[in-house]
Biopython code that builds the backbone (N, CA, C, O; Angstrom):
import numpy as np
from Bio.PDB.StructureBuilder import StructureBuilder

atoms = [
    (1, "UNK", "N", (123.646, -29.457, -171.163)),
    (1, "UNK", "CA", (123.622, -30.291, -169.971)),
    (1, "UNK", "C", (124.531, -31.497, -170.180)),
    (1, "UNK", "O", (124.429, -32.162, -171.210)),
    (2, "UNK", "N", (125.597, -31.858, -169.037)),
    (2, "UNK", "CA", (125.767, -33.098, -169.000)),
    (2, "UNK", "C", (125.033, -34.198, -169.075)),
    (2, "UNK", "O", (123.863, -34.062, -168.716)),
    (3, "UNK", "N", (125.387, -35.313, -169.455)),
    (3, "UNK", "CA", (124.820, -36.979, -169.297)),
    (3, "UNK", "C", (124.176, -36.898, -168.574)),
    (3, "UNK", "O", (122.970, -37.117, -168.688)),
    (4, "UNK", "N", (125.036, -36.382, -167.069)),
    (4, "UNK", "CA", (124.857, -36.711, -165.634)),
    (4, "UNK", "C", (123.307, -35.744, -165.363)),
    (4, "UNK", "O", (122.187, -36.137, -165.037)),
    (5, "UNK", "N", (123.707, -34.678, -165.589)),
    (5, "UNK", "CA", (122.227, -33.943, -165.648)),
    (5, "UNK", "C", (121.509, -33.890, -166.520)),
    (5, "UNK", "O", (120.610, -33.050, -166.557)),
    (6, "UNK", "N", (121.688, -34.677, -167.359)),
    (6, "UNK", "CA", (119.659, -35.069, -168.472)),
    (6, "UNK", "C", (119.316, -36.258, -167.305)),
    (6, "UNK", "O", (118.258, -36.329, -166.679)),
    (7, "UNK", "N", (120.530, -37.216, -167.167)),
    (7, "UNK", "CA", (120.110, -38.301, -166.016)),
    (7, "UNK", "C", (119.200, -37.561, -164.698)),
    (7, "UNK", "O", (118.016, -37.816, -164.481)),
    (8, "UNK", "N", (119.666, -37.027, -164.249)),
    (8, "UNK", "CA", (119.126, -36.532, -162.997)),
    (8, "UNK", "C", (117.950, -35.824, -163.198)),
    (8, "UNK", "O", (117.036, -36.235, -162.484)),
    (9, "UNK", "N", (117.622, -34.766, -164.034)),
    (9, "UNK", "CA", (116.408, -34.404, -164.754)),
    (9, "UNK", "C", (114.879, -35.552, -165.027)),
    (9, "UNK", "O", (113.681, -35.691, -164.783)),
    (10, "UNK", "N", (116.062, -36.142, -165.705)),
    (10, "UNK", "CA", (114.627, -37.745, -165.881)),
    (10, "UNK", "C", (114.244, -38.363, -164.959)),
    (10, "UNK", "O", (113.062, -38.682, -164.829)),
    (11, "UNK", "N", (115.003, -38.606, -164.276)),
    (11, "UNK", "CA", (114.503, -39.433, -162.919)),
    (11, "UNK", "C", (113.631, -38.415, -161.761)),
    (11, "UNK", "O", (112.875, -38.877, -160.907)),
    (12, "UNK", "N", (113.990, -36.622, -161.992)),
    (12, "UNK", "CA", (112.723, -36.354, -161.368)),
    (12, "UNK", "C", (111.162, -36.251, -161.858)),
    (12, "UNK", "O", (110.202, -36.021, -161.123)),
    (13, "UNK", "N", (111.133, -36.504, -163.450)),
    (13, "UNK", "CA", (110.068, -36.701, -164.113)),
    (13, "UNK", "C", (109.388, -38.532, -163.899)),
    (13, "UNK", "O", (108.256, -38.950, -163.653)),
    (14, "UNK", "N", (110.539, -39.139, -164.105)),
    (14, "UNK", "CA", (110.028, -40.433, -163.756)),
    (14, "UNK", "C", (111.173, -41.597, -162.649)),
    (14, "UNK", "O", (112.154, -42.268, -162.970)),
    (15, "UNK", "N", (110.905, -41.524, -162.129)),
    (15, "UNK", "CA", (111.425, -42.054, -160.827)),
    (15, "UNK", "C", (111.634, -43.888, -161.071)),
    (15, "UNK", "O", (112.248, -44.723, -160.406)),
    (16, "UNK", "N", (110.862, -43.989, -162.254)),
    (16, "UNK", "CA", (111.239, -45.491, -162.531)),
    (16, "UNK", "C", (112.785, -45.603, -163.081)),
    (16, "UNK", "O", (113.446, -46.623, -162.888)),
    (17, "UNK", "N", (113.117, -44.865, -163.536)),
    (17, "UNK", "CA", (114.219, -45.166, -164.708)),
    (17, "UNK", "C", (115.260, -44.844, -163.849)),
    (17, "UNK", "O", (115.389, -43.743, -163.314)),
    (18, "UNK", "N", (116.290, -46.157, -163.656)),
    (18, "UNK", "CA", (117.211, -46.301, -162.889)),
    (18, "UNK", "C", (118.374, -45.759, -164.012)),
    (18, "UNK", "O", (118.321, -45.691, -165.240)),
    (19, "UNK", "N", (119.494, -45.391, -162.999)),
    (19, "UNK", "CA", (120.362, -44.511, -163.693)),
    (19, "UNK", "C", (121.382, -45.454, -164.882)),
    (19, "UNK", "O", (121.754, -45.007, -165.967)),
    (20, "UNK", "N", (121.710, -46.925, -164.304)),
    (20, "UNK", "CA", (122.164, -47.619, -165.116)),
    (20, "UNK", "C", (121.468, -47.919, -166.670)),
    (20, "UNK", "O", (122.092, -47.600, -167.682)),
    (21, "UNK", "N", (120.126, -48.559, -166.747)),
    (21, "UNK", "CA", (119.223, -48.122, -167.303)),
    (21, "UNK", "C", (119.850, -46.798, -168.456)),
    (21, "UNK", "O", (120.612, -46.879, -169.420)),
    (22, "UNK", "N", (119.105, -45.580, -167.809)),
    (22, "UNK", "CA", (119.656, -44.411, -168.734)),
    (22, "UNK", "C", (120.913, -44.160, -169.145)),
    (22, "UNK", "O", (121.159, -43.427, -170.103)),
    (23, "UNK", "N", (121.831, -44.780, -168.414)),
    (23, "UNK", "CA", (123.529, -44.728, -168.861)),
    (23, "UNK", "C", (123.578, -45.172, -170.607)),
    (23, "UNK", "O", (124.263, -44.531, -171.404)),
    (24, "UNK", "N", (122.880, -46.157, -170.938)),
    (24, "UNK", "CA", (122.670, -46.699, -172.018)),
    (24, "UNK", "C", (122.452, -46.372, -173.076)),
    (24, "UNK", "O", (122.632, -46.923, -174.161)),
    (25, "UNK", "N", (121.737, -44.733, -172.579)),
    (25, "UNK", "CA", (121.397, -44.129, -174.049)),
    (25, "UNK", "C", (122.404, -42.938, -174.241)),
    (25, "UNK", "O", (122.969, -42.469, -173.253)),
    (26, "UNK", "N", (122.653, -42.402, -175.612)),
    (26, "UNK", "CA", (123.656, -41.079, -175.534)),
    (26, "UNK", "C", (122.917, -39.920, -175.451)),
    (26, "UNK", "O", (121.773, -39.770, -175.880)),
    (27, "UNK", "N", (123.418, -39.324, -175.038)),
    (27, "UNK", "CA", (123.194, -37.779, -174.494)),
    (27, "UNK", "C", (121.802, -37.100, -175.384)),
    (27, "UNK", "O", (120.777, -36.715, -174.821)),
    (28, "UNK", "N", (122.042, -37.057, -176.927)),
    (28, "UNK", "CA", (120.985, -36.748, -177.562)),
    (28, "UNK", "C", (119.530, -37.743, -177.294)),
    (28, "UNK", "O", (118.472, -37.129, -177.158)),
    (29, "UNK", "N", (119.517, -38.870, -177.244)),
    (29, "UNK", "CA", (118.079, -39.566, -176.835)),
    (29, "UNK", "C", (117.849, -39.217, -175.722)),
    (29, "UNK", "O", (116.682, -39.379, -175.362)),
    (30, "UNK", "N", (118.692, -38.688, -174.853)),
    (30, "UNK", "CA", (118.519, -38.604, -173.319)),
    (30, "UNK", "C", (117.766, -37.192, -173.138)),
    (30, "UNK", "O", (116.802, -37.025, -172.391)),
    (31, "UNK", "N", (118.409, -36.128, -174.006)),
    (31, "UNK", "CA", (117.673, -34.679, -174.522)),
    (31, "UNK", "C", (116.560, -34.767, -175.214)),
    (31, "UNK", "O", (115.893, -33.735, -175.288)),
    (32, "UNK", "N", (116.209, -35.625, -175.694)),
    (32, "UNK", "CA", (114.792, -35.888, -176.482)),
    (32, "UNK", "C", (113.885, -36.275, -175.491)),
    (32, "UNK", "O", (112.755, -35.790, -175.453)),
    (33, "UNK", "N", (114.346, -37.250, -174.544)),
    (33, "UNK", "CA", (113.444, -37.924, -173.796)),
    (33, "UNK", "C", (112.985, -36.987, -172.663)),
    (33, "UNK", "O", (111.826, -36.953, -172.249)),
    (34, "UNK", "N", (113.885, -36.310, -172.248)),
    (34, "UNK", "CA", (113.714, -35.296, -171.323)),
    (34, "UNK", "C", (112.657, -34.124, -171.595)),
    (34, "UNK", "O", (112.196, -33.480, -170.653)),
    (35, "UNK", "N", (112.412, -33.957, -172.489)),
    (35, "UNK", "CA", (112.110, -32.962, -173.620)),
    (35, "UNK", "C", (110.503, -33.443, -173.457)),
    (35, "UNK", "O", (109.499, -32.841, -173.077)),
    (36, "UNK", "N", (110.730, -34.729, -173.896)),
    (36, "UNK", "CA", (109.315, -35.431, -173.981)),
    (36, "UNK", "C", (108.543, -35.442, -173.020)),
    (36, "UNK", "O", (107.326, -35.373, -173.196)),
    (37, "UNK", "N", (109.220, -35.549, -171.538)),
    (37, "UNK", "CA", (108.697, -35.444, -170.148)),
    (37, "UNK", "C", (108.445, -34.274, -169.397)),
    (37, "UNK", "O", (107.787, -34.262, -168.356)),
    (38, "UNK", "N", (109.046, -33.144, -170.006)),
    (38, "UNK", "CA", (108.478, -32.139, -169.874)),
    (38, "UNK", "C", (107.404, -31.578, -170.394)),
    (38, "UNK", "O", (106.642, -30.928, -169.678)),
    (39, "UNK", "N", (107.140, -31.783, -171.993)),
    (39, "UNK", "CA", (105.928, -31.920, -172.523)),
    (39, "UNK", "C", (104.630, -31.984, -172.030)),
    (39, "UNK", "O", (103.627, -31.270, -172.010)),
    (40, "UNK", "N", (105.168, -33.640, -171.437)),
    (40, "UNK", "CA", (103.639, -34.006, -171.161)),
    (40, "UNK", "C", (103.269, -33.752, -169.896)),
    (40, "UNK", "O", (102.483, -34.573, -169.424)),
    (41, "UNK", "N", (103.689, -32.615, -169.012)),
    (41, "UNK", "CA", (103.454, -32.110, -168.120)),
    (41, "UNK", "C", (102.341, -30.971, -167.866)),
    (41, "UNK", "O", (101.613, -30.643, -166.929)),
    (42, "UNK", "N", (102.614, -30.486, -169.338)),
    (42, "UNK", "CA", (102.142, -29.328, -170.080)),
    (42, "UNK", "C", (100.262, -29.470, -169.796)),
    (42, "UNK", "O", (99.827, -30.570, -169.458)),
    (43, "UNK", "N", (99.567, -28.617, -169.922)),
    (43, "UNK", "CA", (98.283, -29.218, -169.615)),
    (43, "UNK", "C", (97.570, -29.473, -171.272)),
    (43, "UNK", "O", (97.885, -28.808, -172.259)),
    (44, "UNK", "N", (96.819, -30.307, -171.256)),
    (44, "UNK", "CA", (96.267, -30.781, -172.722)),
    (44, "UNK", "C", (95.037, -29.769, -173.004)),
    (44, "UNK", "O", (94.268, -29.236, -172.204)),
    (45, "UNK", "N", (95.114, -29.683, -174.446)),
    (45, "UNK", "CA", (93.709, -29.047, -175.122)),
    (45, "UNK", "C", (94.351, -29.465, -176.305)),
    (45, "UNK", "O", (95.165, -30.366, -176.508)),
    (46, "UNK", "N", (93.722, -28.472, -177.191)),
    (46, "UNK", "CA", (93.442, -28.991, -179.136)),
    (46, "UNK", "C", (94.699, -28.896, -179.720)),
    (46, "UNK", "O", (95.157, -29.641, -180.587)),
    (47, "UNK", "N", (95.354, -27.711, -179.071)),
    (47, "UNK", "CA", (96.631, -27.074, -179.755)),
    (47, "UNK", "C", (97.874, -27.844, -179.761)),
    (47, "UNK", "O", (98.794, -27.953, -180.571)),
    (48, "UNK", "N", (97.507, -28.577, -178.075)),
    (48, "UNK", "CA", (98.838, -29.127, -177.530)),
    (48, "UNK", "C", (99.194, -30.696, -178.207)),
    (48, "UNK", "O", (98.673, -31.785, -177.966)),
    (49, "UNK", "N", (100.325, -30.314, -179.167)),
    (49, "UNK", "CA", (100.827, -31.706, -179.579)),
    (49, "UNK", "C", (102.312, -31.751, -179.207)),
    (49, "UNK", "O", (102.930, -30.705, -179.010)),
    (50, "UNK", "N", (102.890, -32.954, -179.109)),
    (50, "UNK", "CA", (104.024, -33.300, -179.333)),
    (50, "UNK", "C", (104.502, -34.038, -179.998)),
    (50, "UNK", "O", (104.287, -35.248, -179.925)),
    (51, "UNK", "N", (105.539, -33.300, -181.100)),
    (51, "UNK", "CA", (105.296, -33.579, -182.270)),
    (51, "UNK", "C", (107.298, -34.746, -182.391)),
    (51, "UNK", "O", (108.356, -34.128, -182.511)),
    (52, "UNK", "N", (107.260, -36.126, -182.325)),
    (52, "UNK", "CA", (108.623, -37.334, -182.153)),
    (52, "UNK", "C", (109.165, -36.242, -183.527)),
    (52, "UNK", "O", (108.664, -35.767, -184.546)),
    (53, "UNK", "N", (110.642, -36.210, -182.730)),
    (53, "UNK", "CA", (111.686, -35.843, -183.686)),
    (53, "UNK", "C", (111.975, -36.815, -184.664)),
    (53, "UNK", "O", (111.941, -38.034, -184.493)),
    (54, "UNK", "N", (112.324, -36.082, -185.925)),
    (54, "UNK", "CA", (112.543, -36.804, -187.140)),
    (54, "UNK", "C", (113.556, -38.353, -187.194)),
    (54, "UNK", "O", (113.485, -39.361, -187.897)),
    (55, "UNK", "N", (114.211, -38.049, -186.402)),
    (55, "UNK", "CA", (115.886, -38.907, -186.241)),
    (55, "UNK", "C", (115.731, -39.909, -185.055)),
    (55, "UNK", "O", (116.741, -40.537, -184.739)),
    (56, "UNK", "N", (114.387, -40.162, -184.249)),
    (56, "UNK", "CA", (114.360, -40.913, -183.570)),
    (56, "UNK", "C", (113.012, -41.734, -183.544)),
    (56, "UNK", "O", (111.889, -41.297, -183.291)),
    (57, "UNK", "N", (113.488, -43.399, -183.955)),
    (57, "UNK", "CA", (112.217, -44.231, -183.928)),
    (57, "UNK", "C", (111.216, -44.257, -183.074)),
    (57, "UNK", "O", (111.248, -43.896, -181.898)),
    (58, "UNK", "N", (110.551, -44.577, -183.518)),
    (58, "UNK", "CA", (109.091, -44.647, -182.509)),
    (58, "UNK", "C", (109.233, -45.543, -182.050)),
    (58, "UNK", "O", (108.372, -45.298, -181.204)),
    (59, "UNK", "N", (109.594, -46.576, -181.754)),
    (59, "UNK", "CA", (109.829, -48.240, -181.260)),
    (59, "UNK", "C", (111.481, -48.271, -180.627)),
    (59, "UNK", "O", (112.208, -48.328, -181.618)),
    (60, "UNK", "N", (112.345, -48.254, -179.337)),
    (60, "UNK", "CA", (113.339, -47.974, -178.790)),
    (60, "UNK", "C", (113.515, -49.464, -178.105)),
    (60, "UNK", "O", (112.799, -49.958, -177.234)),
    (61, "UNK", "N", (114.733, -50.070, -178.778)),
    (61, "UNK", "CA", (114.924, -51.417, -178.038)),
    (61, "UNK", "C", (116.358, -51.373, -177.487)),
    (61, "UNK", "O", (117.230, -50.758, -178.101)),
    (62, "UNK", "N", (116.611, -52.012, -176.346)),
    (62, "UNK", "CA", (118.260, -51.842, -175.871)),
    (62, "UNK", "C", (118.838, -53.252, -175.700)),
    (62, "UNK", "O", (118.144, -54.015, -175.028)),
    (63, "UNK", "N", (119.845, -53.670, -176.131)),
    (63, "UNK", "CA", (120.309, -55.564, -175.799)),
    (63, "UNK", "C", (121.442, -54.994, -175.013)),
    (63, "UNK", "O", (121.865, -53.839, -175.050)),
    (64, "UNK", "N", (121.655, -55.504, -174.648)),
    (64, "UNK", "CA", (122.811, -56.236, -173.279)),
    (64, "UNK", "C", (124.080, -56.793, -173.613)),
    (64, "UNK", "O", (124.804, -57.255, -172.731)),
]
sb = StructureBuilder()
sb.init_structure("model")
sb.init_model(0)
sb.init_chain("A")
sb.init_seg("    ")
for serial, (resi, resn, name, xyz) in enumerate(atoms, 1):
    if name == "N":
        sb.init_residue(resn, " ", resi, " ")
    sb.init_atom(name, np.array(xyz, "f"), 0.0, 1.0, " ", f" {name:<3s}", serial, name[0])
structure = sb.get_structure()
């Protein structure tokens, strides 16, 4: 997928995240995150985990 379509993907999972916003991150956090929002769509029981990729912090800060 393009930028443009992980962008467009996310914003139908979450409608907060303005596209400028997501411009910010590269393509791979943008595939993770997407990833993540599909997940948790998933319905929950015992089995269902989602398990943060190795290469990306748990704590995500962006400066300006």
């Amino acid at each position: 997928m393009s930028k443009q379509q992980l962008i467009e993907a996310i914003q139908v999972h979450n409608r907060s995240a303005t596209q400028d916003f997501l411009m910010g991150f590269n393509e791979e956090a943008l595939h993770n995150y997407l990833n993540h929002l599909e997940y948790r769509r998933r319905p929950r029981n015992g089995s269902a985990r989602w398990i943060r990729p190795v290469e990306t912090p748990a704590i995500v800060t962006r400066q300006k």
